[in-house]
KEBARO-100759 format. One record per residue (C-alpha): x, z, y. Coordinates in steps of 0.05 Angstrom, whole numbers, plus 5000, padded with zeros to 4 digits. Last residue first. Layout:
REM residues N
{{X Z Y}}
...
This chain:
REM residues 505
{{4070 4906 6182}}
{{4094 4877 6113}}
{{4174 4865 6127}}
{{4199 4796 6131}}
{{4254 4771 6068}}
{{4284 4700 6084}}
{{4307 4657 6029}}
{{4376 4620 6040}}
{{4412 4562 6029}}
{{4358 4525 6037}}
{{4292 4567 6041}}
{{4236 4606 6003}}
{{4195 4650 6033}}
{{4195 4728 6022}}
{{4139 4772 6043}}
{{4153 4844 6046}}
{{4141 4906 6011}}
{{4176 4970 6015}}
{{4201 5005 5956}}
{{4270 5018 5981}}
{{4272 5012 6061}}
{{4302 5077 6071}}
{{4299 5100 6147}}
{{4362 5099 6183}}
{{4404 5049 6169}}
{{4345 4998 6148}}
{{4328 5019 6220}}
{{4386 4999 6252}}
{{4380 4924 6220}}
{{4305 4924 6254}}
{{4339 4937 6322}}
{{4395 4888 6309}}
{{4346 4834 6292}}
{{4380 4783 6244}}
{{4317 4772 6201}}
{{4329 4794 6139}}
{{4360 4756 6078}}
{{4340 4746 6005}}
{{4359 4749 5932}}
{{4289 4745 5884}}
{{4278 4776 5818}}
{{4210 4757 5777}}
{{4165 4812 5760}}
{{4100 4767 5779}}
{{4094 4803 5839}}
{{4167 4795 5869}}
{{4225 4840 5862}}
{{4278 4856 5901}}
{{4345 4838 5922}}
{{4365 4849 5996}}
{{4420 4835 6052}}
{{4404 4851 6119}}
{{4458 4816 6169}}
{{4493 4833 6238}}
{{4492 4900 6253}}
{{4555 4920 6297}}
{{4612 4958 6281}}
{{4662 4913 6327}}
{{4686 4877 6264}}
{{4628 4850 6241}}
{{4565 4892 6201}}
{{4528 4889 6138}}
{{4458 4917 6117}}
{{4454 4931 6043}}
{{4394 4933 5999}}
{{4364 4952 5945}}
{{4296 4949 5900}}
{{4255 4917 5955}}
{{4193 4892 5936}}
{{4158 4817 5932}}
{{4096 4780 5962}}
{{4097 4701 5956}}
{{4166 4656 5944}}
{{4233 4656 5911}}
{{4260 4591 5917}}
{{4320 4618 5861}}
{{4277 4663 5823}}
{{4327 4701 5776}}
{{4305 4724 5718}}
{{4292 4804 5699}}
{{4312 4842 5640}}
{{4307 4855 5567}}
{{4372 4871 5526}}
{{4389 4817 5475}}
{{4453 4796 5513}}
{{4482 4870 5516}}
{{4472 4882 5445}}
{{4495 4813 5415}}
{{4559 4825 5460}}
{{4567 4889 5432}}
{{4565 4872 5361}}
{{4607 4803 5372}}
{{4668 4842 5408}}
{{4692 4866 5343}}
{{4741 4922 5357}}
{{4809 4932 5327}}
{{4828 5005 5297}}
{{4904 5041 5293}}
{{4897 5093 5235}}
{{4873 5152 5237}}
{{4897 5227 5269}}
{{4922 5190 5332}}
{{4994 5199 5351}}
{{4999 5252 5412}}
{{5026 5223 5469}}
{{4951 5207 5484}}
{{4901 5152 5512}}
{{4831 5125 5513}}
{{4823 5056 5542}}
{{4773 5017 5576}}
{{4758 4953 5597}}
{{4688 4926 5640}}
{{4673 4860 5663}}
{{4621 4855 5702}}
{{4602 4928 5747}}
{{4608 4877 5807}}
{{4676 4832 5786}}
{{4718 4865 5743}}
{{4718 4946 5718}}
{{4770 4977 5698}}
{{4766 5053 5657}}
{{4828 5094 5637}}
{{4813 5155 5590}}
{{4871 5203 5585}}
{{4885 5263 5523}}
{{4923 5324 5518}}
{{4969 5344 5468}}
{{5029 5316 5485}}
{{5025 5344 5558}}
{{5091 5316 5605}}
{{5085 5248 5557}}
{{5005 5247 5588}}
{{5025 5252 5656}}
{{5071 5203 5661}}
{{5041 5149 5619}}
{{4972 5162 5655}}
{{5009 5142 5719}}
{{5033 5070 5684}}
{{4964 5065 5663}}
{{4932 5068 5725}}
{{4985 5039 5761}}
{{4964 4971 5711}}
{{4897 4984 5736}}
{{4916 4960 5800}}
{{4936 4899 5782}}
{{4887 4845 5797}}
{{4888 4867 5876}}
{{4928 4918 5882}}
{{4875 4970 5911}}
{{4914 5027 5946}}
{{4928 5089 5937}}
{{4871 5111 5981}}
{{4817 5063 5976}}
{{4839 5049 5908}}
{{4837 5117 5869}}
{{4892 5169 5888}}
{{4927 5159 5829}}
{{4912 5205 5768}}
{{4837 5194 5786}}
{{4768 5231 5774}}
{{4794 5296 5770}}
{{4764 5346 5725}}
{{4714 5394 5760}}
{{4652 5379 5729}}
{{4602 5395 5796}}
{{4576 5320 5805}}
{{4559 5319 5731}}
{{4589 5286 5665}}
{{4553 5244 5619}}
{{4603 5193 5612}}
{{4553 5143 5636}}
{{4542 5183 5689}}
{{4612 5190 5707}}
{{4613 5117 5716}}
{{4555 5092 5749}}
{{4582 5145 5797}}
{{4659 5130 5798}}
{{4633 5056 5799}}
{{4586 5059 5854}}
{{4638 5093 5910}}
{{4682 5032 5911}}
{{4738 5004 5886}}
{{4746 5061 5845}}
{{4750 5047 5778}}
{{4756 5123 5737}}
{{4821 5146 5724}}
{{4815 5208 5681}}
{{4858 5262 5658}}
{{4840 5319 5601}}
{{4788 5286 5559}}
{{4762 5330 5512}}
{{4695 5337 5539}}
{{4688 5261 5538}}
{{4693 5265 5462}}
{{4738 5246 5410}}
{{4744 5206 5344}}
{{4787 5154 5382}}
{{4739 5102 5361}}
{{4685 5138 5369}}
{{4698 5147 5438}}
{{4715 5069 5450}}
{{4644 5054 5414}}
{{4613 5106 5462}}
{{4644 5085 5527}}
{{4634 5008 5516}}
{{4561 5029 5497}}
{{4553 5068 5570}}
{{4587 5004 5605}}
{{4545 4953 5577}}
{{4481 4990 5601}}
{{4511 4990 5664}}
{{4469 5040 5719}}
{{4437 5044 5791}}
{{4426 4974 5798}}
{{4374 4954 5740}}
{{4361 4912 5695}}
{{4418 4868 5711}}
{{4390 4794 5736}}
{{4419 4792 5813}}
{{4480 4816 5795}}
{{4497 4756 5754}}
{{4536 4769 5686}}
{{4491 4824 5641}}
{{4552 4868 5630}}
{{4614 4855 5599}}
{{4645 4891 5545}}
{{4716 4907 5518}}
{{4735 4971 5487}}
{{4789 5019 5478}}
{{4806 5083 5432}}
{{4871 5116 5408}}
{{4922 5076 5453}}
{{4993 5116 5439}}
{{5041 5132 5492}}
{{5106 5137 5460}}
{{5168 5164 5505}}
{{5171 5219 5464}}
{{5193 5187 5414}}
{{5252 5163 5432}}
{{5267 5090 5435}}
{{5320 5071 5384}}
{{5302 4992 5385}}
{{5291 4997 5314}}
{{5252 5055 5325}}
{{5209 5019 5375}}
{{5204 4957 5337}}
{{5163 4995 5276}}
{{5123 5040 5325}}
{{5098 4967 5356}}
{{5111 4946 5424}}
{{5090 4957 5495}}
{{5123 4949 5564}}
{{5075 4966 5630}}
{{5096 4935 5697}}
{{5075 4952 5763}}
{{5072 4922 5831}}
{{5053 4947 5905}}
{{5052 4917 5971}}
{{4981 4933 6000}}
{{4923 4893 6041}}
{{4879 4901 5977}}
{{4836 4964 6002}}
{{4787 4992 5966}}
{{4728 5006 6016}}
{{4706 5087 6037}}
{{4756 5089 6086}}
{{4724 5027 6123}}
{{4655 5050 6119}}
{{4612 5046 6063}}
{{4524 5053 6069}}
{{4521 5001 6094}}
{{4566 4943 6081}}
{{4632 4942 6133}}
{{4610 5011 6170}}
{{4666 5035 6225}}
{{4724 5080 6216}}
{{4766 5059 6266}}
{{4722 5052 6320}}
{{4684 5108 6282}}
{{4634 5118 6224}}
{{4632 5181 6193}}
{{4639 5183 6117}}
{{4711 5188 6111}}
{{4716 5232 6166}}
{{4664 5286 6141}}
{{4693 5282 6066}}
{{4756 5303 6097}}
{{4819 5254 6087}}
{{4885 5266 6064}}
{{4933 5218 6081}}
{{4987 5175 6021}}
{{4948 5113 6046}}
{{4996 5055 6002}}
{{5007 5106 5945}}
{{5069 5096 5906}}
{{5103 5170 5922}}
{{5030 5204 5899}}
{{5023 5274 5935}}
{{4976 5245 5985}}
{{4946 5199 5935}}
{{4922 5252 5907}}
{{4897 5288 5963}}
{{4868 5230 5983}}
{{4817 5238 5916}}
{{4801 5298 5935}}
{{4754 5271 5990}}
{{4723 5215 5959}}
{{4663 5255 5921}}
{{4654 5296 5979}}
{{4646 5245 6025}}
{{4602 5210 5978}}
{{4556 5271 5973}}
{{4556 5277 6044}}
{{4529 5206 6052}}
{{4478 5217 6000}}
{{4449 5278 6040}}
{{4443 5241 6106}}
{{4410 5175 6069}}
{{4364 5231 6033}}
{{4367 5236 5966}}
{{4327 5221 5906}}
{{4383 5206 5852}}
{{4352 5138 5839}}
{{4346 5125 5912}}
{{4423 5138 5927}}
{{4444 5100 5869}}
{{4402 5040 5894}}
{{4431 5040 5954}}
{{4503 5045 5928}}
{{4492 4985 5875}}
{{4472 4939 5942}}
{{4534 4973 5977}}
{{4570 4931 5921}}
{{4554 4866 5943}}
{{4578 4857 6008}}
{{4645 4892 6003}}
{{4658 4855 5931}}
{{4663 4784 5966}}
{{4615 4730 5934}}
{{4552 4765 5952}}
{{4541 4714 6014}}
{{4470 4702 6006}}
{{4491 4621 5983}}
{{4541 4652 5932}}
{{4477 4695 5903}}
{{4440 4629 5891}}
{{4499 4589 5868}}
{{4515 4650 5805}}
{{4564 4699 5825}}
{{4633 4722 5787}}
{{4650 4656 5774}}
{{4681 4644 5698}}
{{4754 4635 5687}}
{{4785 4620 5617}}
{{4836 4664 5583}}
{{4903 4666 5581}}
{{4918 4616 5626}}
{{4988 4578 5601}}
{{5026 4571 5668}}
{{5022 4493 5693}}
{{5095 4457 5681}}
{{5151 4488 5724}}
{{5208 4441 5763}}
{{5241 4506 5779}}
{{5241 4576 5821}}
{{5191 4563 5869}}
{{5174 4569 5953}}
{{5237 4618 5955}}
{{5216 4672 6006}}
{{5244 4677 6069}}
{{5190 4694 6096}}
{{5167 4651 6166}}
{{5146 4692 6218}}
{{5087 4676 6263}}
{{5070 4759 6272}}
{{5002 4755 6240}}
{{5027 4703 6192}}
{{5081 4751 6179}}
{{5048 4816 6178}}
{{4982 4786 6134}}
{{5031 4753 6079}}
{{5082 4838 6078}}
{{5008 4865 6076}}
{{4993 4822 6019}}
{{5048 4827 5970}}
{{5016 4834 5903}}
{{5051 4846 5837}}
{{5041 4843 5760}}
{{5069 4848 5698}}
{{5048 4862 5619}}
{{5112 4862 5576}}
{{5100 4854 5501}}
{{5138 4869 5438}}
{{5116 4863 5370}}
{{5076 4807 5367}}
{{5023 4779 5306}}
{{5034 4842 5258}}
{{4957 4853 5267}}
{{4964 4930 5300}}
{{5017 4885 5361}}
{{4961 4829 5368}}
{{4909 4888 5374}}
{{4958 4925 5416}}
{{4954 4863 5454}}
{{4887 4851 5468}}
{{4881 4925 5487}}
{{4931 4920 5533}}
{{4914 4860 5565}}
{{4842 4886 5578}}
{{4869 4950 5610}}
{{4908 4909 5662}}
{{4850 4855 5676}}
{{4789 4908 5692}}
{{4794 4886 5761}}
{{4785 4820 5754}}
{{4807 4741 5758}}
{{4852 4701 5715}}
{{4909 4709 5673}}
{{4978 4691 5665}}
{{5014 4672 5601}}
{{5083 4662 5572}}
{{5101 4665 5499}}
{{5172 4692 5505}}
{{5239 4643 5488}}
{{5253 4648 5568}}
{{5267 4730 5561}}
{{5336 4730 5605}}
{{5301 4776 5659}}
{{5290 4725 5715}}
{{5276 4669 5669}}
{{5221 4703 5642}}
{{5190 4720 5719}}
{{5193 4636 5729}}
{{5160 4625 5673}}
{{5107 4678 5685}}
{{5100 4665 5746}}
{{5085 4583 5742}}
{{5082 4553 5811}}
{{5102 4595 5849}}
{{5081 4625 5920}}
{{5005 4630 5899}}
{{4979 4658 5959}}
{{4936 4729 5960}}
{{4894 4750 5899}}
{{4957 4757 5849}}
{{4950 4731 5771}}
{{4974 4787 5726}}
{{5039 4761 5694}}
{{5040 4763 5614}}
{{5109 4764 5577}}
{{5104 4753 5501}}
{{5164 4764 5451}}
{{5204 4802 5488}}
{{5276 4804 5455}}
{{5313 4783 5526}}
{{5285 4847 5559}}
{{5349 4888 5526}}
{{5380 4863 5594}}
{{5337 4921 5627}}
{{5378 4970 5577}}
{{5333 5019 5547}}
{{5296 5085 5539}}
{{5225 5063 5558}}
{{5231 5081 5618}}
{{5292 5031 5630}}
{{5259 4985 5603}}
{{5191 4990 5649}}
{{5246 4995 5703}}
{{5266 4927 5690}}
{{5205 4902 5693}}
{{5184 4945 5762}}
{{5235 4900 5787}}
{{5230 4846 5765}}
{{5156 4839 5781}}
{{5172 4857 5859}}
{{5219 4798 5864}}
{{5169 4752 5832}}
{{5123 4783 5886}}
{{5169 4778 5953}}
{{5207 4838 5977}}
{{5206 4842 6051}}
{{5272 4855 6085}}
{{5263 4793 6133}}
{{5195 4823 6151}}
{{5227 4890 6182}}
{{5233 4960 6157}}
{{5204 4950 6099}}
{{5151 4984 6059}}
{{5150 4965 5986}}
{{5118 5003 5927}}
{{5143 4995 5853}}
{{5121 5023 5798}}
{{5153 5014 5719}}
{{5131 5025 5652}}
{{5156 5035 5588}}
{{5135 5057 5512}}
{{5072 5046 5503}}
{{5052 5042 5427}}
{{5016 5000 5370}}
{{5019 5032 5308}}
{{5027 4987 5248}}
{{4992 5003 5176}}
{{5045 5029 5120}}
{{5026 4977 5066}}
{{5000 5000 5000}}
């Protein structure tokens, strides 16, 4: 009987760059080394030791593409040009998902030792184009063919929803925060403290956190307040409430089998082993989930990745929870079952408002903080959770220095798939038309802090879903602000791009 294989963590690297001037700036490829090399030298080794990856994945960056194939040109960079190359696409949940996939690959004998990369450079782009500076930056690094995609892209937002403007994540969602507030009964005053409070301790830990972009504690009143500074970008967030990508920040995560890491002569107690993880999306476009207080896809993800692991949320010791915005830590803990009052930490980073949203990558900080704290307490237990797109595409991952008591398990994506998919729920209307109610809403604002859009998804008579816009009146957009427009009726007609929601009288 064959001894099954154990796939383990064994290195990772962070990297945060703040330079003095523009012509210091690191660029992204530049960043990736980096925190490469120091994955290796985590793990135990020599950065040249590199060469004997097998498979070298770069997370795709939001800003610019500067190169033309990372992960070839990243390979060549640390002597590992005979590795399977890859980038990915779009999302959040990205990190986690690659290394589940992977340990999979790793558990299956199919690879044996994988380095998982990425970087973003945004604030160094914004400063120079800001300041009309030209990087010095090398445009490429060879003749490259295409970079193999790992997997295939899919738009995050279906035409109609596109046409609203629920493409970027700051207008969409508010519309989940809404409809949290309504489902929990409370006042817009009362929710807004709640949120405060809920945000609050996480810029303490990103304070204290050396890689954080915003390393300043907040209190929940001046996150929550709206200011010059602080002003409302979809109601009911203000700036400090919004993940922020503007950052320079890159990690790298290095993982191989128990097998390779004793040959290699990595100590074990650098291991990080992966006991549980799962891989589910939620019903795709926004504007057809069943509801928006809640992810039906995320609460079986968390169960099948719990039973996995053959542990409970109540032993998990560390969590870091998606954070992009306020939603997802709630959607999230109550799908964990936890209250507002459990007094475990919701982050190991600082969250990404406040240590900073990476872009693709941020999850890969995650991890590489969960390393840390979980080799400094062998016996305790992490759960990392990413989340793409709006509440999409959700990955998760349950962790511990402390091999698991069975056997390394793959999932079957086909049995939650078939779940989600089955489920029961509303169609989109796209010329909505006729009598309809407001299940959430979101009213947005410009860059001086004033009103200029309602945003809303409701439902019409015949149970149908419809996306719509207000009138632009800054009085009535006020009022949504002020007085909770949930369960109102309205009359919504049909137009192109948009439909236009009017309020019953």
């Amino acid at each position: 009987m064959s001894i099954p294989i154990q796939p383990v963590l064994v290195g990772a690297g962070q990297l945060i760059d703040r330079p003095d001037n523009l012509s210091e700036a690191l660029n992204p490829l530049s960043m990736m080394q980096n925190t490469s090399e120091l994955a290796a030298i985590d793990a135990g080794l020599l950065p040249d030791q590199l060469q004997n990856l097998d498979t070298l994945v770069v997370v795709n960056t939001v800003g610019p593409k500067l190169f033309a194939n990372p992960p070839a040109a990243l390979a060549r960079r640390l002597g590992a040009k005979q590795a399977e190359q890859f980038i990915t696409g779009t999302g959040g949940n990205t990190p986690q998902t690659l290394v589940n996939t992977f340990a999979e690959d790793i558990a299956n004998g199919r690879r044996s030792m994988v380095l998982l990369s990425g970087a973003e450079a945004l604030d160094t782009l914004a400063k120079a184009a800001k300041a009309d500076f030209k990087l010095d930056w090398p445009e490429d690094e060879g003749n490259w063919p295409k970079p193999n995609l790992l997997w295939p892209e899919r738009a995050g937002s279906n035409p109609v929803e596109q046409a609203h403007g629920m493409v970027a994540p700051i207008v969409t969602y508010p519309l989940f925060e809404n409809a949290l507030r309504n489902h929990y009964g409370r006042s817009i005053e009362a929710h807004q403290q709640t949120l405060g409070e809920l945000f609050s301790p996480l810029t303490k830990i990103a304070r204290d956190n050396p890689f954080a972009w915003f390393p300043t504690q907040r209190s929940s009143k001046e996150i929550v307040t709206p200011t010059l500074i602080n002003r409302y970008i979809g109601f009911p967030y203000t700036k400090y409430m919004n993940a922020i990508m503007q950052v320079n920040q890159s990690a790298s995560v290095l993982l191989t089998s128990d097998v390779k890491a004793r040959q290699l002569g990595i100590d074990e107690s650098r291991w990080v082993y992966l006991h549980g993880h799962c891989d589910v999306d939620d019903i795709w476009h926004v504007s057809e989930r069943i509801d928006f207080h809640s992810s039906p896809a995320l609460e079986a993800g968390l169960a099948s990745a719990f039973e996995m692991a053959a542990t409970t949320v109540d032993e998990i010791n560390h969590f870091d929870v998606y954070s992009c915005f306020s939603a997802v830590l709630e959607v999230t803990r109550d799908a964990l079952g936890m209250t507002p009052d459990d007094n475990r930490l919701l982050t190991v980073t600082g969250g990404l408002p406040y240590f900073g949203g990476a872009g693709n990558n941020y999850s890969m900080h995650a991890i590489a903080t969960m390393m840390d704290r979980l080799r400094s307490a062998p016996g305790e237990k992490g759960l990392v959770t990413a989340n793409g797109w709006y509440l999409t595409k959700h990955a998760l991952g349950i962790y511990s220095a402390m091999p698991p008591s069975i056997p390394f398990r793959t999932q079957d994506p086909n049995t939650l798939k078939s779940l989600i998919s089955t489920m029961s729920h509303p169609k989109l209307d796209p010329h909505a038309q006729g009598s309809g109610t407001i299940e959430t809403f979101t009213v947005l604002y410009d860059r001086t802090g004033t009103p200029q859009s309602g945003l809303i998804i409701g439902s019409l008579d015949n149970g149908s879903r419809f996306v719509a816009l207000t009138p632009s009146d800054t009085h009535l957009l006020e009022q949504m602000t002020l007085y909770d427009p949930i369960g109102q009726r309205g009359q919504v007609t049909s137009g192109e791009p948009t439909n236009l929601f009017e309020f019953s009288l």
